[in-house]
N, C-alpha and C positions, 0 to 999 in steps of 0.2 A: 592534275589527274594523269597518270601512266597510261601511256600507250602504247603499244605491242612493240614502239621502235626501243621503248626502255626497260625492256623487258632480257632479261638475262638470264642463261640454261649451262648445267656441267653433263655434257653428254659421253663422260667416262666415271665412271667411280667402283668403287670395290666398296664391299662389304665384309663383317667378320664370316659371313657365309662360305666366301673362300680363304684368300690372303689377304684383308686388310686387318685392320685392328677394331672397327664400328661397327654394333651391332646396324641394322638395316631402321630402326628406331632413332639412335647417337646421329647416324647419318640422315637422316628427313631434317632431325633439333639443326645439325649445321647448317644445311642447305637454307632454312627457314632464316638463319640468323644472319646469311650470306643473303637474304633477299632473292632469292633464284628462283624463277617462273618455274623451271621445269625441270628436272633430275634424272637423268636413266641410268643405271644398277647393269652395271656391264661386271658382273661375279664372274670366274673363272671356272666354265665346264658346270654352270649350277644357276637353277632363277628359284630358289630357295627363299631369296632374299621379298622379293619382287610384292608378294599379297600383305606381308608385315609392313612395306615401308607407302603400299599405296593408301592402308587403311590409317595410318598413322601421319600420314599428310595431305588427307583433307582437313585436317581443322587448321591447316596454312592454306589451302588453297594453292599447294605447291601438286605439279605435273610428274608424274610419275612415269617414266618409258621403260616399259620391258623390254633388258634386252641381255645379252651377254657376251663374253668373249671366249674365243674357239681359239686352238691352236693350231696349223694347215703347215703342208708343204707344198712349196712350187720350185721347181728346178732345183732339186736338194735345198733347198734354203725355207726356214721356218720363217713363219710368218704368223700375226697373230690377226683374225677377223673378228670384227663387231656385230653384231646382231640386232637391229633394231625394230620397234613395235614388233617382236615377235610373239609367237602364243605359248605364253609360260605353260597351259594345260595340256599343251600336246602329248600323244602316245607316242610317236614318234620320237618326240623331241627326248620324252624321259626314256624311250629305249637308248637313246643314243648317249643319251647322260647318264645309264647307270656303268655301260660299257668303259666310259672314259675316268668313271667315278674308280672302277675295279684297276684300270690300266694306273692309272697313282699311285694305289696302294700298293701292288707291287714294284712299280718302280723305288718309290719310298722303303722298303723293303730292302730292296739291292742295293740303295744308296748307303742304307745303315750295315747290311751285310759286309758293304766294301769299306765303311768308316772303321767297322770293329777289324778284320781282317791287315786296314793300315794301323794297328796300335789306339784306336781311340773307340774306346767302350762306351757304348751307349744301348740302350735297350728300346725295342720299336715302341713297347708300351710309352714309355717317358713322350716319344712323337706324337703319339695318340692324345694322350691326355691336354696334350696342347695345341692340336688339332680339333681337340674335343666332337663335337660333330660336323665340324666344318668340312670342306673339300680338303683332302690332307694336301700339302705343296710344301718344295723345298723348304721354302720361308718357317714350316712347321719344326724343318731337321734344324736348322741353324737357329732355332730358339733352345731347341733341348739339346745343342750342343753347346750351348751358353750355360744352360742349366747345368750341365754334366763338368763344366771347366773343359773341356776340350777347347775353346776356345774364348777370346775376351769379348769379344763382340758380333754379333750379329754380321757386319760386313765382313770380319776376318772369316764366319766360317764358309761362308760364299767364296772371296778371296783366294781362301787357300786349299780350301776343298771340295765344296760341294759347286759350286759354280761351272758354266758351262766350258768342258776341255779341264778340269781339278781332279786331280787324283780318284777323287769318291764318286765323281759323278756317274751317272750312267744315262747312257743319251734316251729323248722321248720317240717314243716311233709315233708321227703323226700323220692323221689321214689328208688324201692331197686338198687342195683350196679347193679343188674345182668342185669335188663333194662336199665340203662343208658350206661353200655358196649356194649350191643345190639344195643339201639340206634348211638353209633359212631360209631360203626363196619359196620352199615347200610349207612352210608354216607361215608363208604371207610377211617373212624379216626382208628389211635391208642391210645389205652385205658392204661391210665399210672396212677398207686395211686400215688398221690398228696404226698409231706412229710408226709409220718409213724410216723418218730419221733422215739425217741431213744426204748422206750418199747410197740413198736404196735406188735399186740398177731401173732405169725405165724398159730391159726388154722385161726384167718379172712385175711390175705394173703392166705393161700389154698383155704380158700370160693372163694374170689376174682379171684384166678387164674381156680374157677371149672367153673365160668362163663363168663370165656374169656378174664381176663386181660392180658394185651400183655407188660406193663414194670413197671419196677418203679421208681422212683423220687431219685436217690441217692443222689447227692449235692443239701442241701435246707441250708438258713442259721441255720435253726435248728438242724441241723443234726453234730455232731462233728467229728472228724476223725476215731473213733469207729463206729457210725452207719455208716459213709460212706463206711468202710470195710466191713462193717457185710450187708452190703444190696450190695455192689458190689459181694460179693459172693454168697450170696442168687440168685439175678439176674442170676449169673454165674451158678449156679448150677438149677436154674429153667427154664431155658432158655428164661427168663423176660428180654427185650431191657431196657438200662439203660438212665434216662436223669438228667437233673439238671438246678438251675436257682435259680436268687436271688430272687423270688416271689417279684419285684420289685411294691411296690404300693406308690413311691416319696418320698417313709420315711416315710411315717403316718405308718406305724405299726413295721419296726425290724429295722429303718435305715439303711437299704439295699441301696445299689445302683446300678446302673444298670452293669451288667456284674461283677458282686464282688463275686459272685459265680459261672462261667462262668464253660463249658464244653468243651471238645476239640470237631473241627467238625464233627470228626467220628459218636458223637452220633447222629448228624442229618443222616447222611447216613444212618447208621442202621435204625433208623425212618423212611426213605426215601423206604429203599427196606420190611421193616414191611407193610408200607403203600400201597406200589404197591400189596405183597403177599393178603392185604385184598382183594384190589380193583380186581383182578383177579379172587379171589373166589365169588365178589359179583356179576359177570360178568357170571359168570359159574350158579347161581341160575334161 
């Protein structure tokens, strides 16, 4: 019989809701096939995904965590935050997501405006349609630059243009960390930095944690068995809730698969009683 210590959870994934490739259904079948207790739906700028994949994985008995991932600035330097058990229903939450929803598509816009202006034709409809309804992102231009022969592959059009500092690109304006920790703190989330990576500077970890980050990301596929030491005791010593996950987006970006960087259940708990301690003080305001 299983007990909670054999119990294993992916607490990054994407869905076709934003930039992955599975719809929020594709994604439960895997996790279920992975044997995974518990799942959280970390979408980009969107929890779209989040009531399709919790009603569709009770009949595994698989755990569902609303959450998402934001995009923040701290000392000029981007940063990505995780959002956990947060409240997908919020007014809040979707005033702030249609704002960010609007900011892509124009970006996406300028990006294509800049492709066509360097000799490479392309039309924003063609993005759209392969966007379909999902949160439009890069990842959407560099398919229908594939489609258009602009270029052979998917990585080349990152590579050699749309990618960050490429000819086409045009940079994201992001809102600082300290408000979008704010903002999940406000709908009762924990606020987790996104993969560091092996040389992210510890004065922007202290920025981050002066305005209220609550964990860190230790298992990312990025991260080797060095950073994962060195940020489990960072954590350890800063009193930062640890999580992990294969930032699964179907393979389009590190061929990740789902649960292939998995966490033992514990870190959901932790998560679990981090989450209640928000929700108590935000009760107490």
């Amino acid at each position: 019989m299983q007990t909670k210590n054999d119990l294993f959870a992916d607490l990054h994934t994407h869905t076709s809701e934003s930039d992955g490739l599975l719809s929020p259904i594709q994604l439960i079948d895997e996790a279920a096939e992975q044997e995974l207790a518990a799942i959280a739906i970390t979408d980009h700028d969107t929890v779209a995904a989040f009531s399709q994949a919790q009603a569709h994985a009770k009949q595994y008995g698989i755990e569902v965590i609303p959450g998402i991932e934001l995009s923040a600035s701290v000392v000029n330097t981007e940063v990505h935050i995780l959002g956990y058990f947060i409240d997908p229903q919020s007014d809040l939450l979707a005033t702030y997501l249609t704002k960010l929803v609007q900011a892509r598509v124009d970006r996406a816009h300028a990006i294509v405006d800049n492709l066509n202006a360097l000799g490479h034709p392309i039309e924003f409809e063609h993005v759209l349609v392969r966007a379909e309804k999902d949160v439009i992102a890069r990842p959407h231009i560099a398919e229908a630059m594939v489609d258009c022969g602009i270029v052979d592959t998917y990585i080349d059009a990152f590579d050699l243009w749309i990618a960050d500092g490429k000819p086409a690109c045009v940079e994201k304006e992001n809102p600082t960390a300290e408000s979008v920790i704010e903002l999940i703190h406000s709908i009762c989330g924990i606020a987790v930095l996104a993969h560091p990576g092996i040389h992210f500077p510890m004065r922007l970890l202290r920025e981050l944690m002066k305005s209220g980050l609550d964990g860190i990301e230790v298992v990312h596929p990025r991260h080797n068995l060095y950073a994962q030491n060195h940020f489990m005791k960072v954590a350890q010593d800063s009193g930062l809730v640890m999580t992990g996950g294969s930032d699964y987006h179907g393979g389009r970006k590190l061929n990740e698969s789902v649960g292939s960087h998995s966490v033992p259940y514990k870190f959901v708990e932790q998560l679990r009683l981090q989450h209640l301690a928000v929700k108590r003080k935000n009760l107490q305001i």
